[in-house]
C-alpha positions in Angstrom: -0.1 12.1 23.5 -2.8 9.2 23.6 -2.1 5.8 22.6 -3.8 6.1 19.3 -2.2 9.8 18.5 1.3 7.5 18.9 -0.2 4.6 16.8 -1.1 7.3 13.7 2.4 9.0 14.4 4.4 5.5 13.9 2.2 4.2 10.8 3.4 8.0 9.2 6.7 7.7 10.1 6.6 4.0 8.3 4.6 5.4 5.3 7.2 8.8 5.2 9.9 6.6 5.3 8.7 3.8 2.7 8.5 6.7 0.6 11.5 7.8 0.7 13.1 4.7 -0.1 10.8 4.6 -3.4 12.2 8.0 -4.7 15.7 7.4 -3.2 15.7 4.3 -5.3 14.3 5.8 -8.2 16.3 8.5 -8.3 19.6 6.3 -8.5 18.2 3.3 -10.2 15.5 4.4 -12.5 13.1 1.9 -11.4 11.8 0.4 -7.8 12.6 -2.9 -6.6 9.8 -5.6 -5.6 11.3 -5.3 -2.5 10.8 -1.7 -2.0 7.5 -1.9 -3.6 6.0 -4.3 -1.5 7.2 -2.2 1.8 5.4 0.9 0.1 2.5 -1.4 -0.2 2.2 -2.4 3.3 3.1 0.9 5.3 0.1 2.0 2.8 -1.9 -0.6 4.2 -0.8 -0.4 7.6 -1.4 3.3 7.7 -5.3 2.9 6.0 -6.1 -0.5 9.2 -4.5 2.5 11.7 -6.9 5.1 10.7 -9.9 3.3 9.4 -11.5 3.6 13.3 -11.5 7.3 12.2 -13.1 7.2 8.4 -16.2 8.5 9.5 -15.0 11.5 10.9 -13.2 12.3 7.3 -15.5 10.8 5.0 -15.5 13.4 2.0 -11.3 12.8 1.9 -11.7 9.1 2.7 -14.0 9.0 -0.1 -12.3 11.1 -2.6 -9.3 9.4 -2.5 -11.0 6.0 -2.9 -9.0 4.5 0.5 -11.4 1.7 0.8 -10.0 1.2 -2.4 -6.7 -0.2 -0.6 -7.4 -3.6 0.3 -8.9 -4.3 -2.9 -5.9 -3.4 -4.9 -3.2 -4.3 -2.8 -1.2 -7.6 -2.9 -3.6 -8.9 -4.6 -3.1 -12.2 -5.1 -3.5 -13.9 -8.8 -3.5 -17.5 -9.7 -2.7 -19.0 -13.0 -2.5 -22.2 -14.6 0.3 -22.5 -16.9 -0.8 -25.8 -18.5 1.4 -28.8 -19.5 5.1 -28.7 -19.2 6.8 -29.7 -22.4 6.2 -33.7 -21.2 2.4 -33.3 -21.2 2.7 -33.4 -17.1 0.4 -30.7 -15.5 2.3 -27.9 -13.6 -0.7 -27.0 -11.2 -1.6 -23.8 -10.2 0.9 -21.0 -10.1 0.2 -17.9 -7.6 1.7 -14.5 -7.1 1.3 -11.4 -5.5 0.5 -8.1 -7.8 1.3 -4.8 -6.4 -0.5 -1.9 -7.0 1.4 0.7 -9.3 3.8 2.9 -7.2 1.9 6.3 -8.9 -1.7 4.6 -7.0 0.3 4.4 -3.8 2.3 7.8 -3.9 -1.5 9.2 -4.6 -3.1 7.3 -1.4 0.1 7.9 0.4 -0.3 11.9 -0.1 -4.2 11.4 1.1 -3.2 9.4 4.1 -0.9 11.8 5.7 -4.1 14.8 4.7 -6.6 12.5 6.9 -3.6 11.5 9.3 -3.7 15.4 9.7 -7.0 15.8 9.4 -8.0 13.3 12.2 -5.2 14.6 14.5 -6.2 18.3 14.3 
């Protein structure tokens, strides 16, 4: 096993396993937690930066699945200025983090482990 076959296998396991936790929670709560979320979002991540060296060699699933896409979408960060609080004193800039919608991941998530496969064959 080379050292990037190992790298692949450990950013599947992560993404496998960051999956699971989505549907476990799901499945007993309903909904998914930020928490939860977020790790979805950045084994997702992780596993795109772990086989981008290899996106040539797959291009027609890379680009079907819109993976470049990933960066773009994920953890994006958005800013917002709420205005004056009730005194007329200016609250500043407000920032967060938006998450792309679980059914975007579980879709790049399913092409991931295809070019994972693909790319390891």
């Amino acid at each position: 096993m080379t050292q990037n076959t190992h790298i692949i296998d450990k950013a599947l396991v992560d993404l496998i396993e960051a999956e699971k936790r989505v549907t476990t929670e799901r499945v007993k709560t309903g909904d998914v937690s930020e928490d939860t979320h977020a790790d979805f979002e950045r084994a997702v991540m992780s596993t795109r930066r772990r086989l981008l060296p290899y996106a040539e060699d797959v291009e027609d699933l890379w680009e079907q699945a819109s993976i470049d896409k990933i960066p773009e979408i994920c953890a994006k960060k958005v800013s917002e200025e709420p205005g004056p609080n009730r005194f007329g004193i200016d609250r500043g800039t407000e920032t967060r983090v938006q998450h792309a919608p679980i059914e975007m991941l579980d879709a790049w998530s399913d092409a991931l482990v295809k070019i994972a496969n693909e790319v390891e064959a």
